[in-house]
MIMITOR-529781 format. One line per field, with one value per residue (C-alpha): residue number from 1; x, y, z; residue in three letters. Coordinates in nm, 3 decimals. Each point is the difference from the previous one (the first is absolute). Layout:
N
zavex: NUM/...
east: X/...
north: Y/...
up: Z/...
fivo: Ala/...
//
This chain:
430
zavex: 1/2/3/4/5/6/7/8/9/10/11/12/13/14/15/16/17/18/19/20/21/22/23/24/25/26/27/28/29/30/31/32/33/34/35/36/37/38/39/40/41/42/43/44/45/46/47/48/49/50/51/52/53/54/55/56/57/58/59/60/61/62/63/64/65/66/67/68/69/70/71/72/73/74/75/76/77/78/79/80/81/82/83/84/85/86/87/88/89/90/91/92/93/94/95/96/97/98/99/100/101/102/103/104/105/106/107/108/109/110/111/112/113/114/115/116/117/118/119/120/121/122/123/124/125/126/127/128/129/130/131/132/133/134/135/136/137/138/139/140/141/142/143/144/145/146/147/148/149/150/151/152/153/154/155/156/157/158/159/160/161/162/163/164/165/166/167/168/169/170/171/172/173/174/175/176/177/178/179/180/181/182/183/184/185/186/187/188/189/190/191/192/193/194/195/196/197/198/199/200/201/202/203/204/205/206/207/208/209/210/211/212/213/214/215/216/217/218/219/220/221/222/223/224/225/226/227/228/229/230/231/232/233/234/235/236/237/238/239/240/241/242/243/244/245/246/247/248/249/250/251/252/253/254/255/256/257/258/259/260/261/262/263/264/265/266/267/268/269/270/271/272/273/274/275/276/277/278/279/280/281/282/283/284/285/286/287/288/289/290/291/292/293/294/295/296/297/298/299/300/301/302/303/304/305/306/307/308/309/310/311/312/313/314/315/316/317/318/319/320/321/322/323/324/325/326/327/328/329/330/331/332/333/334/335/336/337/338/339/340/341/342/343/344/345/346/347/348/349/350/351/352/353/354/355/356/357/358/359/360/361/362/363/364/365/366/367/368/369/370/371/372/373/374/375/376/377/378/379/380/381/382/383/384/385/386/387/388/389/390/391/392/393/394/395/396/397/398/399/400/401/402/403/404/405/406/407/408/409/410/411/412/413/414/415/416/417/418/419/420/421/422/423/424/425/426/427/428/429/430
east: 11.579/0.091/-0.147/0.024/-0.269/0.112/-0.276/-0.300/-0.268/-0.360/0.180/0.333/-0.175/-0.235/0.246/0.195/-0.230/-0.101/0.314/0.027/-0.350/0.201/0.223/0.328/0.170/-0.039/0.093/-0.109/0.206/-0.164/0.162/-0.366/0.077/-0.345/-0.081/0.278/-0.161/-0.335/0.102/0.179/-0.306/-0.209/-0.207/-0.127/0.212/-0.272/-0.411/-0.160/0.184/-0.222/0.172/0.297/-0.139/-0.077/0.361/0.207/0.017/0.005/0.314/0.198/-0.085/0.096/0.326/-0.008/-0.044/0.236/0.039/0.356/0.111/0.321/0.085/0.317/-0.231/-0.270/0.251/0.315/-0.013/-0.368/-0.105/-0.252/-0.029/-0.325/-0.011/-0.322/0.118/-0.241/0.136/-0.163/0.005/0.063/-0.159/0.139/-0.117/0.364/0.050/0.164/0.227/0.072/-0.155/0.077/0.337/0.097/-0.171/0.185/0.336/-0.084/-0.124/0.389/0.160/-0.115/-0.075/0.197/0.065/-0.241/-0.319/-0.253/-0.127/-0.349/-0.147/-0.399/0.006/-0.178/0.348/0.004/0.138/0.375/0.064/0.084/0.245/0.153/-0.044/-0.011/0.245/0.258/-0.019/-0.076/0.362/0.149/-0.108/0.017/0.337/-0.223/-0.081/-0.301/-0.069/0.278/0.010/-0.413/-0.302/-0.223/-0.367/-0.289/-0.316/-0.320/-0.211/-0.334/-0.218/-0.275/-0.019/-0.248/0.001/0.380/-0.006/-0.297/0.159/0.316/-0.184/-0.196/0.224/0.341/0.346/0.193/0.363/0.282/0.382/0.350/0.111/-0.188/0.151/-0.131/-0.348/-0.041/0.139/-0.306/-0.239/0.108/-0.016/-0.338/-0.130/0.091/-0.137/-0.372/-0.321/-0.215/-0.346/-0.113/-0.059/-0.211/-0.018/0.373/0.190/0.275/-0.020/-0.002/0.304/0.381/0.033/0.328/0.014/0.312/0.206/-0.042/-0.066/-0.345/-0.090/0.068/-0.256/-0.240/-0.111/0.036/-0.207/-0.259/-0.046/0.047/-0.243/-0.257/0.093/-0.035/-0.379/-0.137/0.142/-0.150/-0.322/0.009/0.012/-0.313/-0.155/0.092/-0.131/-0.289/-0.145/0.067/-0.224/-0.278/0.132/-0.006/0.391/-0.105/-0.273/0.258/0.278/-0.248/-0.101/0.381/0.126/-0.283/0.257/0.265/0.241/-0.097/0.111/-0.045/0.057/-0.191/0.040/0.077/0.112/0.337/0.275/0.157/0.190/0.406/-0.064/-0.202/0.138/0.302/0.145/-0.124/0.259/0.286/-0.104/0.044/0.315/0.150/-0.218/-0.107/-0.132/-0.264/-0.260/-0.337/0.121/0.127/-0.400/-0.136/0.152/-0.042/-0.410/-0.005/0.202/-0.315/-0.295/0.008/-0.010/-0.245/-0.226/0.043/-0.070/-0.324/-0.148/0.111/-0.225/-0.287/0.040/0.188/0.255/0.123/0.154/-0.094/-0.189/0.022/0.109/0.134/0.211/-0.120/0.281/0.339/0.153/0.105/-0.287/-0.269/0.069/0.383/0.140/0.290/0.010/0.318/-0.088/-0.347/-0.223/-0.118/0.331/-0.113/-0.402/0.085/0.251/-0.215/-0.340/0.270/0.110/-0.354/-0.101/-0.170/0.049/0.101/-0.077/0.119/-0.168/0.131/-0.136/0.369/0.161/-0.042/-0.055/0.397/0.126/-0.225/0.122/0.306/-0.021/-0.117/-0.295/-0.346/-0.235/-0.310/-0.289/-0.302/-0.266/0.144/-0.115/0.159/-0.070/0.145/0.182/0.228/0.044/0.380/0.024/-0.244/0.046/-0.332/-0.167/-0.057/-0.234/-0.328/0.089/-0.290/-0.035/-0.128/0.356/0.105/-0.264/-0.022/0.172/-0.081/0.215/0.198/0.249/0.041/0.397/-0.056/-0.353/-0.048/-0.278/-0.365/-0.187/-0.337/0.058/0.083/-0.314/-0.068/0.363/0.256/0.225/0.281/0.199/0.261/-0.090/-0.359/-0.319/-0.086
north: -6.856/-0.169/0.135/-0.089/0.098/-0.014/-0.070/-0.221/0.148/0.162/0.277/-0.227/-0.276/0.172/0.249/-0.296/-0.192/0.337/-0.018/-0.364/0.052/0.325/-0.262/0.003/-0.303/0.086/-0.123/0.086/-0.037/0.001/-0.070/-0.233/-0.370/-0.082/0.318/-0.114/-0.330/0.022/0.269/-0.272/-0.220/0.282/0.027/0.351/0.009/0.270/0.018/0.264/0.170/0.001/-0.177/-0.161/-0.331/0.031/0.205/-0.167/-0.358/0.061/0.225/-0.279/-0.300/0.246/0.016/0.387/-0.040/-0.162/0.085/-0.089/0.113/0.029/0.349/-0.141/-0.174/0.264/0.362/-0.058/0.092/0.167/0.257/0.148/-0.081/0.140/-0.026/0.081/-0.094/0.069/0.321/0.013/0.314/-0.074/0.084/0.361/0.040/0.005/-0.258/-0.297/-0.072/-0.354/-0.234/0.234/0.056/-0.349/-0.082/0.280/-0.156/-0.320/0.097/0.257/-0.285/-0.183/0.301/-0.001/0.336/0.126/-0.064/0.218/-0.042/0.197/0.025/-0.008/-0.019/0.298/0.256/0.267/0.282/-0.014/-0.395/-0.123/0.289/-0.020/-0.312/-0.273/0.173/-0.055/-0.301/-0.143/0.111/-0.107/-0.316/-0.065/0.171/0.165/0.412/0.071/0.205/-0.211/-0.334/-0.014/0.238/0.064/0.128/0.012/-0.069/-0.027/-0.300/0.191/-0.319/-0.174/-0.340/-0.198/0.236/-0.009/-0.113/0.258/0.240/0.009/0.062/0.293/0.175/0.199/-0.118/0.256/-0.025/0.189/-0.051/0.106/0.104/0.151/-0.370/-0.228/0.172/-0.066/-0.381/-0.016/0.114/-0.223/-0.276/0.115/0.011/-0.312/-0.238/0.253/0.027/0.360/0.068/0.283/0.247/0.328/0.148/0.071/0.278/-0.160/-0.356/-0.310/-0.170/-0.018/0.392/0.171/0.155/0.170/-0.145/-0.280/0.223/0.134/-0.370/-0.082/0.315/-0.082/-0.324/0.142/0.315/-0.200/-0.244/0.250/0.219/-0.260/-0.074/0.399/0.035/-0.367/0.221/0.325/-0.217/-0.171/0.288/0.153/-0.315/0.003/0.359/-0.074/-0.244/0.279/0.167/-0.237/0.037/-0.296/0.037/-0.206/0.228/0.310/-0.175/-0.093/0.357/0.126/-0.295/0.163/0.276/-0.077/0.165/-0.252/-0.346/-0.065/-0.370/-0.210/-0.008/-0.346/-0.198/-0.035/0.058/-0.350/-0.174/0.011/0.349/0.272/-0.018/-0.033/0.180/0.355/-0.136/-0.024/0.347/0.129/-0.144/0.211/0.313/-0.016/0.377/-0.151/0.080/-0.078/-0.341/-0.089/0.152/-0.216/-0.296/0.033/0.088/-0.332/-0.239/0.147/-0.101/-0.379/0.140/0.226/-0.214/-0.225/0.281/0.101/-0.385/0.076/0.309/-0.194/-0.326/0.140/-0.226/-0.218/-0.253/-0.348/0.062/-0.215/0.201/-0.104/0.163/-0.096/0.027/-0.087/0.125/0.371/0.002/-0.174/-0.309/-0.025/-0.260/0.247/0.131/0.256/0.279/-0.091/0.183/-0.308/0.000/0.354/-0.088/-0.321/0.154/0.305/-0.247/-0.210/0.304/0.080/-0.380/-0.135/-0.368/0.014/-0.203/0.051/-0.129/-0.014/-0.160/-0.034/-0.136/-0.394/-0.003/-0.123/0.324/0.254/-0.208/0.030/0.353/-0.003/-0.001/-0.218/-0.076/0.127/-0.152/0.130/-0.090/-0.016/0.213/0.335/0.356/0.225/0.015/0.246/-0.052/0.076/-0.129/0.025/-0.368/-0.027/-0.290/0.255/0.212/-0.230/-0.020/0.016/-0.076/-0.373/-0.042/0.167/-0.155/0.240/0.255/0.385/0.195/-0.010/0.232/-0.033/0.160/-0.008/0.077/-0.336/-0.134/0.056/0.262/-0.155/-0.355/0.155/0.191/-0.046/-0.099/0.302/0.070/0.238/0.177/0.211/0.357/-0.034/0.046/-0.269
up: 6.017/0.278/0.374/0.303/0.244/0.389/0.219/-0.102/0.209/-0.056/-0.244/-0.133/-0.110/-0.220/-0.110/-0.103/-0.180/-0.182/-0.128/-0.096/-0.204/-0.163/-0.161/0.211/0.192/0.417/0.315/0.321/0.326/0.339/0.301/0.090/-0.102/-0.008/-0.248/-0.247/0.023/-0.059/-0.228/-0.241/0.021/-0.151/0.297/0.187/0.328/0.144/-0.128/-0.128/-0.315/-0.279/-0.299/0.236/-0.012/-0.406/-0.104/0.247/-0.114/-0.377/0.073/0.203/-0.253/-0.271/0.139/0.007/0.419/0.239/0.391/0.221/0.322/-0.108/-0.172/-0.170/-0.206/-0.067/-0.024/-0.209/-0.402/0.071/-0.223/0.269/0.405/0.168/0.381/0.182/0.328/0.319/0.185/0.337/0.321/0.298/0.279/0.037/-0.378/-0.151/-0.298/0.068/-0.277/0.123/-0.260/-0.329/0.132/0.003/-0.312/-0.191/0.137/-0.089/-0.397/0.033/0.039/-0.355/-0.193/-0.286/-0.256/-0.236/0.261/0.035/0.387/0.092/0.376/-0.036/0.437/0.117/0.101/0.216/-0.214/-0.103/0.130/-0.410/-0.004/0.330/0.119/-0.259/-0.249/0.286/0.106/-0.368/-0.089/0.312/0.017/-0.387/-0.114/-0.289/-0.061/-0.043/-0.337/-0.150/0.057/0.143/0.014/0.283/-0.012/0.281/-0.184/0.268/-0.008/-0.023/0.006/0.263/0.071/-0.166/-0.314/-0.039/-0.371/-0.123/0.187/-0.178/-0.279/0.125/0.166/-0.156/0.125/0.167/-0.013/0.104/-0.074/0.160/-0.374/-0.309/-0.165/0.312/-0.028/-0.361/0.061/0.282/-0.264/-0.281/0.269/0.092/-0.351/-0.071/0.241/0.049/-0.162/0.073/-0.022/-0.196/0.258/-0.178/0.307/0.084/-0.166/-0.150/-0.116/0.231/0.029/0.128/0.173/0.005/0.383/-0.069/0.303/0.244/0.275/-0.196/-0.020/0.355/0.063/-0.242/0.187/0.329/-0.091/-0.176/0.321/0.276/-0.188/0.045/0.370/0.055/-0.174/0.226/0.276/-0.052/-0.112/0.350/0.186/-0.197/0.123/0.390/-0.067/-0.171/0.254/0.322/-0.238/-0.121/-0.366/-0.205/-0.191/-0.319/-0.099/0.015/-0.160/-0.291/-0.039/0.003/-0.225/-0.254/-0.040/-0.228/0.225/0.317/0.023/0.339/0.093/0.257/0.374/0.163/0.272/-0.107/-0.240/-0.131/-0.229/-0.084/-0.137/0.119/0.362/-0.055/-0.299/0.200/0.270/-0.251/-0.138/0.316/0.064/-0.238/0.073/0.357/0.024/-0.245/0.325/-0.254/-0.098/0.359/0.146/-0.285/0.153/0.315/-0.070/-0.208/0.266/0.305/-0.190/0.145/0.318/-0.090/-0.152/0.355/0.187/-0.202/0.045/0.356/0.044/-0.117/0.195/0.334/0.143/-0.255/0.307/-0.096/-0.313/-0.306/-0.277/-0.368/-0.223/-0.335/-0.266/0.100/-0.354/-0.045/-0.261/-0.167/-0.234/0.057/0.268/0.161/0.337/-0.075/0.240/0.022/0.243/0.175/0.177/0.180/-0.016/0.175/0.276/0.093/0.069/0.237/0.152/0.097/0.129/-0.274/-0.139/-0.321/-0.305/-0.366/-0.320/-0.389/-0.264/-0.153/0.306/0.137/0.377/0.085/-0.213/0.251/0.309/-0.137/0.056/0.401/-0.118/0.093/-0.350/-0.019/-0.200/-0.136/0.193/0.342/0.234/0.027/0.211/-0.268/-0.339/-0.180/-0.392/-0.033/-0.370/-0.283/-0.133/-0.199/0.197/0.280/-0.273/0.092/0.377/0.227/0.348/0.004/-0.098/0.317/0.274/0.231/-0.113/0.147/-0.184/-0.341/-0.047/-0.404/-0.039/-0.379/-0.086/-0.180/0.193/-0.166/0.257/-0.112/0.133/0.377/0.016/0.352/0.111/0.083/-0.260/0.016/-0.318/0.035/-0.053/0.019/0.246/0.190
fivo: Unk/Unk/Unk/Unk/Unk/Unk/Unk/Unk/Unk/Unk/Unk/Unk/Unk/Unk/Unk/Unk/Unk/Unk/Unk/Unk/Unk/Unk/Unk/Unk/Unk/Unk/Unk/Unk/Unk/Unk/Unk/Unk/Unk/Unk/Unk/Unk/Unk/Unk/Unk/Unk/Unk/Unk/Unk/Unk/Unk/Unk/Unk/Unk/Unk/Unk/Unk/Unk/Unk/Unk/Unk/Unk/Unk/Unk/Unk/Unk/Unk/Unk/Unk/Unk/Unk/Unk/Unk/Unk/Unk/Unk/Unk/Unk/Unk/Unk/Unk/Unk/Unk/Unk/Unk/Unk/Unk/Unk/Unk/Unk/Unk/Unk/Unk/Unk/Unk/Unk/Unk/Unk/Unk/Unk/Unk/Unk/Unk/Unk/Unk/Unk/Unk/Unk/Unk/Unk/Unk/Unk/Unk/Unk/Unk/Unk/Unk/Unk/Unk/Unk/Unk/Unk/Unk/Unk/Unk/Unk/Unk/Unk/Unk/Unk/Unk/Unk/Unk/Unk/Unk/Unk/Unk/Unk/Unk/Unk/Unk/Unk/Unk/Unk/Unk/Unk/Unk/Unk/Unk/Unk/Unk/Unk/Unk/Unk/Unk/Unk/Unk/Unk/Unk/Unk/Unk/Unk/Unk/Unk/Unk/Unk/Unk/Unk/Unk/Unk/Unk/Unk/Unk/Unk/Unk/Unk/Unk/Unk/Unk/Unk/Unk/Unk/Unk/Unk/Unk/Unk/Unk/Unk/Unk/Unk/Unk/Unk/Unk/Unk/Unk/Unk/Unk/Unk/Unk/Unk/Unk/Unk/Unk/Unk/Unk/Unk/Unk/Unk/Unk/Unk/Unk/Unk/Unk/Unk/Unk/Unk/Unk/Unk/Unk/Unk/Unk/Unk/Unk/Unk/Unk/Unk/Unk/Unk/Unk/Unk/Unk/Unk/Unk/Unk/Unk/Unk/Unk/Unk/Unk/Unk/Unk/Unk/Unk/Unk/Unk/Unk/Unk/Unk/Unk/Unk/Unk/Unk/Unk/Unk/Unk/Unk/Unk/Unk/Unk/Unk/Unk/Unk/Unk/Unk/Unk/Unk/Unk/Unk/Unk/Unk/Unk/Unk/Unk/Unk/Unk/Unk/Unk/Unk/Unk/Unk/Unk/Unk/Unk/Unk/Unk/Unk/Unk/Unk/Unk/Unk/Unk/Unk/Unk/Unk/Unk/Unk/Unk/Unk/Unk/Unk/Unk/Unk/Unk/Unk/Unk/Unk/Unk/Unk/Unk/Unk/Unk/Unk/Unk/Unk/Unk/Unk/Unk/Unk/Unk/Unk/Unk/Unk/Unk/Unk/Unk/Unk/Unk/Unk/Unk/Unk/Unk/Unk/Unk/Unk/Unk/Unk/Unk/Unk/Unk/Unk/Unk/Unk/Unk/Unk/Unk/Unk/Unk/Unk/Unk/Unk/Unk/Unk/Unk/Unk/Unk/Unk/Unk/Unk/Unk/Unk/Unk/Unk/Unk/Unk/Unk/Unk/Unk/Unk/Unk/Unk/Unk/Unk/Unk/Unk/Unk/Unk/Unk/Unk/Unk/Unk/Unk/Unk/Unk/Unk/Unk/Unk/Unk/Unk/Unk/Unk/Unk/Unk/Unk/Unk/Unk/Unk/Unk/Unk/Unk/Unk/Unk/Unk/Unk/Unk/Unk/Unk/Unk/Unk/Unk/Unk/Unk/Unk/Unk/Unk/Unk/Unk/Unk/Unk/Unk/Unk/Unk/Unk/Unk/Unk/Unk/Unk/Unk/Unk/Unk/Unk/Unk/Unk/Unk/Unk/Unk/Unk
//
């Protein structure tokens, strides 16, 4: 076949060179001249996806990978386009529609009949029906079911794993048609590998969801879900410390229970995902009061945890205190919705200096955030662990001088090597 992938980020990229290792010809199109570039010369345009650096340049000197810009090159006489465009909330929570919308105009205007076109963006429920059916056929001259088919099949992978992933995990897709669904799972078929996966009651593979709508839930239900239980397990953990309860001991004793899988508490709730999928949920069903609670219990906890380091130290007005971990979570350089944005604001807003340290991140990239570098082994009044990168695992507080209090967000840190030092966890004596 012949697919075209449109947007060459930390999901496109790998999907399409996953493809072009399947045995099909595929071009990318991103919008990002430097992407499409570096892309051509076989190089990663972002770190950190195992594999990338390995699968990406024997694709491209293959000749089964090429990047443009321009979608006139990458749309016309494709068998398949994929589009994992970003889809973003604003700040009142609603989607904003702005880069996928353009995108889908632009691949309309080159699509050409007999294409199969699948959305693997994260939808709020009914947008492939409703929304890019419409303007597809507008903007094209084609019908849908006739002269194209449409599916919504949910990405369901994590960056840095994206390839194994794929393998591990069924593909869920969902057509407009009985015809346009089976044409998503031939297409699927045909350019995935599965695991054998025992414990799953049907085999692993390409799932049938029935419609697009049940697909669009799937991936919301399976995220928001996870946003709900960090919430719930939060506020077990604000609890548990009014109480002198330490939270990890109970959760291990309910996880023992095959009917208990609660997750771990935290300073924050990261990534491209978790926090925001729960918003586009909700923007289809806002009387959805536990998901909207959930949120709002999981966007406090920086403040919380500020407030807690606070109690301990009194007025935090010219203290020094870093933020260790920029990234929404350990071992991946991305600060989409990252709680160091709130940990960082709520220390200012109580007077304290503020410093931020990341092993992934080069002093420039943190200023160029507003933010002043912090160093190991400068001195320091407190610290709060915000991501759980693992060079923070043997932290002790000769690499803080002076330190009186760390506040470890993640429960990373080693509790033998600050014998002596305070140490705070969340959900836990002091």
């Amino acid at each position: 076949m012949r697919i075209a992938v449109v947007a060459l980020g930390k999901i496109g990229l790998p999907l399409a060179v996953q493809y072009a290792r399947s045995g099909h010809t595929v071009v990318g199109v991103d919008i990002n001249e430097r992407t499409v570039s570096l892309v051509n010369q076989g190089k990663e345009p972002f770190p950190g996806e195992t594999h990338l650096a390995e699968y990406l340049p024997e694709a491209v000197f293959s000749g089964a990978l090429s990047a443009t810009t321009d979608y006139a090159e990458a749309i016309p006489g494709s068998d398949a386009v994929v589009l994992v465009v970003p889809l973003f909330v604003d700040d009142q929570s609603r989607p904003d529609f702005g880069w996928m919308d353009q995108a889908t105009r632009s691949l309309a205007k080159h699509v050409t009949p007999g294409t199969l076109i699948s959305y693997e963006t994260t939808l709020p429920v009914g947008t492939t029906r409703a929304r890019w059916r419409p303007l597809i056929e507008q903007v094209s001259g084609l019908a849908e079911g006739r002269d194209f088919h449409l599916v919504f099949s949910p990405e369901r992978v994590l960056t840095g794993r994206v390839f194994s992933d794929l393998r591990r995990y069924p593909k869920l897709v969902g057509g407009l048609s009985e015809e346009g669904t089976r044409r998503g799972i031939a297409f699927y078929e045909s350019v995935l590998q599965f695991d054998e996966r025992p414990d799953l009651d049907r085999p692993n593979g390409v799932w049938d969801m029935g419609s697009a709508e049940a697909a669009e839930m799937a991936k919301l239900a399976e995220t928001t879900y996870r946003d709900v239980n960090i919430g719930l397990a939060n506020q077990f953990a604000v609890y548990a410390d009014k109480a002198g309860i330490d939270i990890e001991r109970v959760i291990r004793a309910c996880n023992s229970q095959p009917y208990s899988h609660i997750h771990q508490p935290g300073i924050a709730v990261g990534g491209h995902c978790i926090p925001v999928y729960p918003r586009l949920y909700l923007s289809t069903d806002p009387d959805a009061s536990i998901v909207s609670t959930a949120r709002a219990a999981n966007a406090a906890m920086p403040a919380y945890v500020v407030g807690r380091v606070a109690e301990v130290l009194g007025d935090l007005s010219g203290l020094r205190v870093a933020v260790l971990g920029a990234s929404y979570r350990g071992g991946v350089k991305e600060t989409a919705f990252s709680g160091v944005f709130d940990t960082v604001a709520a220390l200012r807003s109580r007077g304290a200096e503020v410093l931020v340290h990341d092993p992934m991140y080069a002093d420039e990239e943190l200023a160029g955030f507003g933010w002043e570098p912090y160093h190991l082994g400068d001195p320091v009044d407190a610290a709060i662990v915000q991501a759980d990168h693992a060079e923070y695992r043997r932290l002790a507080p000769d690499d803080l001088p002076g330190v009186r209090l760390l506040f470890d967000g993640r429960r990373v840190t080693d509790p033998a090597l600050w014998a002596g030092t305070p140490r705070l966890v969340m959900g836990a004596p002091a």
